[in-house]
N, C-alpha and C positions, 0 to 999 in steps of 0.2 A: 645797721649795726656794724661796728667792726671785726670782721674774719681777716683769716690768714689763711690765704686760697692757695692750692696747690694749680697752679696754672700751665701745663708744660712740667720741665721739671727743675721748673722754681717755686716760692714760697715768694705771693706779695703781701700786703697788708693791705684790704681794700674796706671801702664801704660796699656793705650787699643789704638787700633788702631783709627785713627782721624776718622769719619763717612764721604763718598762721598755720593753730593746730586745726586739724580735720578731727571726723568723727574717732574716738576713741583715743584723742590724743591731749597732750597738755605742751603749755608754752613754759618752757623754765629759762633760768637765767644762768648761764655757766657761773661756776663760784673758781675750780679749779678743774685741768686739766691732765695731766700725765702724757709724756710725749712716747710712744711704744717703739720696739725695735722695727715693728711690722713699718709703722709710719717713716721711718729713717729707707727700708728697701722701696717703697711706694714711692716715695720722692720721683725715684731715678726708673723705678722698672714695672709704673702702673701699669702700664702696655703688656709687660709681661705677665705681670698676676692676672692679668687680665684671660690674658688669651691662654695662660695653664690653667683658669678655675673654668674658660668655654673645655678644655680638654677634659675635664671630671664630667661633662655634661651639665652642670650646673647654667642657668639664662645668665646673659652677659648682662647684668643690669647696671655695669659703670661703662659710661664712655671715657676714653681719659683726655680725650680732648676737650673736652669741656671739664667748666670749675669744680675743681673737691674742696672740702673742707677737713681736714683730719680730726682726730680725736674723738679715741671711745673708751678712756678711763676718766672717766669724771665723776664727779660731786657737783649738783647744780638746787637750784631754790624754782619750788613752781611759779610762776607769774597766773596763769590761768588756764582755763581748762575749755577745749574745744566741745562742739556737740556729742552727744550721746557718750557724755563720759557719768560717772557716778560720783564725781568730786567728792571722793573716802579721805583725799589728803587735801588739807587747807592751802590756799596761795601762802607761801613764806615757809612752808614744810621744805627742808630739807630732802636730797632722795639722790639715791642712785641707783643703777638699773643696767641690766643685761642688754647694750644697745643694736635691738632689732624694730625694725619695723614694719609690720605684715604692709606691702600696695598691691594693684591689681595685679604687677607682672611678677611679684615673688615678695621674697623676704630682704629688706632692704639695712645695710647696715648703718646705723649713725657715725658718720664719720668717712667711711666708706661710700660715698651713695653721693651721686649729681643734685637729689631734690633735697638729701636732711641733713643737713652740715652737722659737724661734732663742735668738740671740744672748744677748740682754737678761733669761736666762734662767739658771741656774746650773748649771743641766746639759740636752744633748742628748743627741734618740736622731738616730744619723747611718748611711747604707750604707755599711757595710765594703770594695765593693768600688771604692767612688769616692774611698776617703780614698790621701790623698797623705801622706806623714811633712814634715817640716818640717825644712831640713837644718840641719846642727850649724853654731852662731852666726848665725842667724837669729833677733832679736826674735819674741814674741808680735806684737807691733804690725807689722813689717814682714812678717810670712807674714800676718795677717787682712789686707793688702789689694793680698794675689792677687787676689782678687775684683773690687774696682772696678778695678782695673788692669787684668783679663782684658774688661774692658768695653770700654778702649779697644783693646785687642788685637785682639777683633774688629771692632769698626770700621773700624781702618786693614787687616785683613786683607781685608772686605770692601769697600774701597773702591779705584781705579787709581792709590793715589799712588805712587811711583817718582822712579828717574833724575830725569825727564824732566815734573817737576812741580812746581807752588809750591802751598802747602798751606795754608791759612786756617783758625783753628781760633776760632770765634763760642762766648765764653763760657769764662772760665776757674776756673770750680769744679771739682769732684770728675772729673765726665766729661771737661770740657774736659784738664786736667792728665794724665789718661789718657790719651789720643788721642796730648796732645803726646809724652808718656813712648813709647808707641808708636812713633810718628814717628822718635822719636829715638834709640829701641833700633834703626831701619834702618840708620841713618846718612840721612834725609831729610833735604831742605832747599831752600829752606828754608822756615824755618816760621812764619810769622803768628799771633801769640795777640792776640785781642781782646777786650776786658774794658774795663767802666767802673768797675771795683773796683782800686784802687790796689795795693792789700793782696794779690790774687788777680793782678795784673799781677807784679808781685814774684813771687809764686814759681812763675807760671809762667817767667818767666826764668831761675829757680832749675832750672826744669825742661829747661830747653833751647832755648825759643822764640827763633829766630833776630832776629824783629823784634816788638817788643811795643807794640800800639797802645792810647793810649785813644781810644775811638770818640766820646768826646763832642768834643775837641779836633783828629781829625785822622779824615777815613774812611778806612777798611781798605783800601778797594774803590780807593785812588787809587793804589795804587802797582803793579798787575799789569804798567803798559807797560813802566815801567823795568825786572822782572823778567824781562819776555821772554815773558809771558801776552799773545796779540793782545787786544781788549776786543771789537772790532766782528769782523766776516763781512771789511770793508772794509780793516783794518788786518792781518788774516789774508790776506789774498790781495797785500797788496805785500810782506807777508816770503816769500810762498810764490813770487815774481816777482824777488825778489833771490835766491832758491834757501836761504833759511833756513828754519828748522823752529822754529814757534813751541811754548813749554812750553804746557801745559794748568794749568786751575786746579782743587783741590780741594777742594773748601771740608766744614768739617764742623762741622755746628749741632748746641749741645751746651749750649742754653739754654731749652727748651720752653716758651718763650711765645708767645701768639699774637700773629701778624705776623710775625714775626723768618723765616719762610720765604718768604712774599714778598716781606720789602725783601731778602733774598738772590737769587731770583728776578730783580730788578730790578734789584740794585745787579752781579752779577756777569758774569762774562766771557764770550762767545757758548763755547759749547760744554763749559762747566765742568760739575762732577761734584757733585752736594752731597748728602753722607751726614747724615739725621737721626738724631742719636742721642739731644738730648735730648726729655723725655717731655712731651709737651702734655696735660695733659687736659681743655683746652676742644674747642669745636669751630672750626677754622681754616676761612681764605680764601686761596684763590690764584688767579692768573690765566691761564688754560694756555696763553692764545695767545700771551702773551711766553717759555714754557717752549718750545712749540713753533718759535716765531721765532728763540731762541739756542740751539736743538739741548740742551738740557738735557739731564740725568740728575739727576735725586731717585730716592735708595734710603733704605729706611726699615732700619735693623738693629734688633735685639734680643740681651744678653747676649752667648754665647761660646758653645763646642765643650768638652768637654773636652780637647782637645789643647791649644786654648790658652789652658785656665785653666792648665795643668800647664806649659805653655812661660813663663806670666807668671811661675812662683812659680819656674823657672828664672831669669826675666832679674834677679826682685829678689834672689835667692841669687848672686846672678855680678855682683853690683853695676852692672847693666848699666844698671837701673833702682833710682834712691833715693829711694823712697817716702817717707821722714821729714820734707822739707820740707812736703810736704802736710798733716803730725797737727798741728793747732793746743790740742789739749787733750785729757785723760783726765779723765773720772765714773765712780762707781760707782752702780750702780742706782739710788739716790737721789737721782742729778742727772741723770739721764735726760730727763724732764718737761724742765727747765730749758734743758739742751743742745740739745734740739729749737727751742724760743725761739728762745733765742740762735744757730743756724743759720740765721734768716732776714737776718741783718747778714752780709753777706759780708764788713765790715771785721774783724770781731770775730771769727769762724771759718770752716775752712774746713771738716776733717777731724776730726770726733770719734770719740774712741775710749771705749768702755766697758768697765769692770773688773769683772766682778759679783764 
């Protein structure tokens, strides 16, 4: 079959042998892929995610010396089903699925992983008991991004924002767009999206963002008083002395650079909530005594539950959520390489999709 191997940290397009499913597994055919921000830092620093997920204690189950396959937002069609599966979904079923896969050394990620290639691949081996169908009239392209969608899903699950909350969302790429898409399957609000990207300001409004900043011309951070967010301990105690109940802020960074958590740090409201979602892989600075001084909360997330990948590929089947503003283009394996590139302009793309 044809893949697009991560070999070193290039991207070739090879012929590799088709993957056979084992027990509890099934053979699908990729239909589409989704190219993630995660796979864009992998390219260049497998070695590094590497050796910080040995530092969580987590087993090293990638080498990166040897071939990857990336891609784990897909949409794929069963081909067939390996032993000891219960074949509940017909070959030509539709399906997308939470890409994990239990082997004897741990939990192996599709995409992620030396034996189960993803995406960018032209056929997987995937768990039968994790696959979802994909309901009737639902695009290929709108079921593959249940997945970065189920990203922001957990975040805003794991984070306090509600009724009784203004919501700040730093960075409107793939993650950021999530978050807001999140937010706004509640009925939140409202909602701040911040972006220095025009392009990416635009469809986060597309998305639902109530107020849309650019941060170069206007700061985020100025407008929580008129919201009803106190800023100081000082402006919290004379709403609490007129008998008013001031809103809380919740900010959620969704741009993993470094810095961008301490000017949040600094620049936000005493008592706010700031969920990390986007992925640093340098090493950061922060200053704890002004965290401790504005009663902070930093919580770090990662991924989703299966409940709410399965609630996500609900909300975009119920049009709760319209994933299509965010697909700025489709490749087939041969543009692969290129689409990677061209994803460091956030004018020129957001959301690529691949067709093997």
């Amino acid at each position: 079959m044809k893949a697009v191997v991560r070999r070193g940290p290039a991207l070739v397009l090879d012929d590799l042998p088709e993957p056979v499913p084992g027990a509890g597994q099934v053979l699908a055919r990729t239909l589409c892929c989704g190219i993630c921000g995660s796979d864009l830092h992998a390219v260049h620093s497998m070695e590094k995610m590497v050796e910080l997920g040995r530092r969580t204690g987590e087993p090293a189950l990638i080498d990166p010396a040897r071939d990857i396959v990336f891609g784990h937002e897909f949409c794929a069609e069963i081909l067939d089903h390996g032993p000891g599966t219960d074949r509940r979904l017909k070959p030509g079923t539709r399906v997308v699925t939470v890409p994990v896969i239990a082997s004897p050394a741990g939990f192996e990620t599709v995409g992620y992983s030396n034996l189960f290639p993803g995406g960018f691949a032209e056929a997987m081996v995937l768990t039968e008991q994790m696959l979802l169908p994909v309901p009737n009239g639902l695009s290929d392209v709108q079921a593959a991004m249940t997945e970065p969608f189920a990203v922001g899903e957990h975040a805003v699950a794991e984070s306090d924002a509600g009724p009784d909350t203004v919501n700040l969302v730093v960075g409107c790429g793939p993650v950021g767009l999530a978050v807001i898409a999140a937010l706004k399957a509640r009925g939140l609000g409202p909602v701040i999206a911040s972006d220095y990207s025009p392009a990416r300001r635009r469809v986060a409004e597309g998305f639902g963002a109530d107020i849309v900043i650019d941060p170069a011309a206007e700061n985020p951070h100025a407008r929580w008083s008129e919201l009803g967010v106190p800023h100081s301990r000082t402006e919290r105690s004379v709403l609490a002395m007129s008998g008013r109940q001031g809103k809380r802020a919740i900010v959620f960074e969704c741009v993993g650079v470094p810095g961008v958590i301490q000017s949040l740090i600094e620049a936000v409201p005493v008592g706010a909530q700031i969920l990390i979602v986007g992925v640093c892989m340098q090493t950061d600075a922060i200053e704890p005594f002004l965290c401790i001084n504005k009663s902070l909360e930093l919580k770090f997330v990662l991924g989703y539950t299966p409940e709410e990948f399965a609630a996500t590929l609900h909300h975009i089947a119920e049009g709760t959520i319209d994933v299509l503003p965010a697909i700025t283009s489709e490749v087939g394996l041969d543009g692969v390489a290129e689409a990677f590139r061209a994803l460091g302009d956030p004018e020129a793309q957001c959301k690529v999709v691949v067709r093997p």
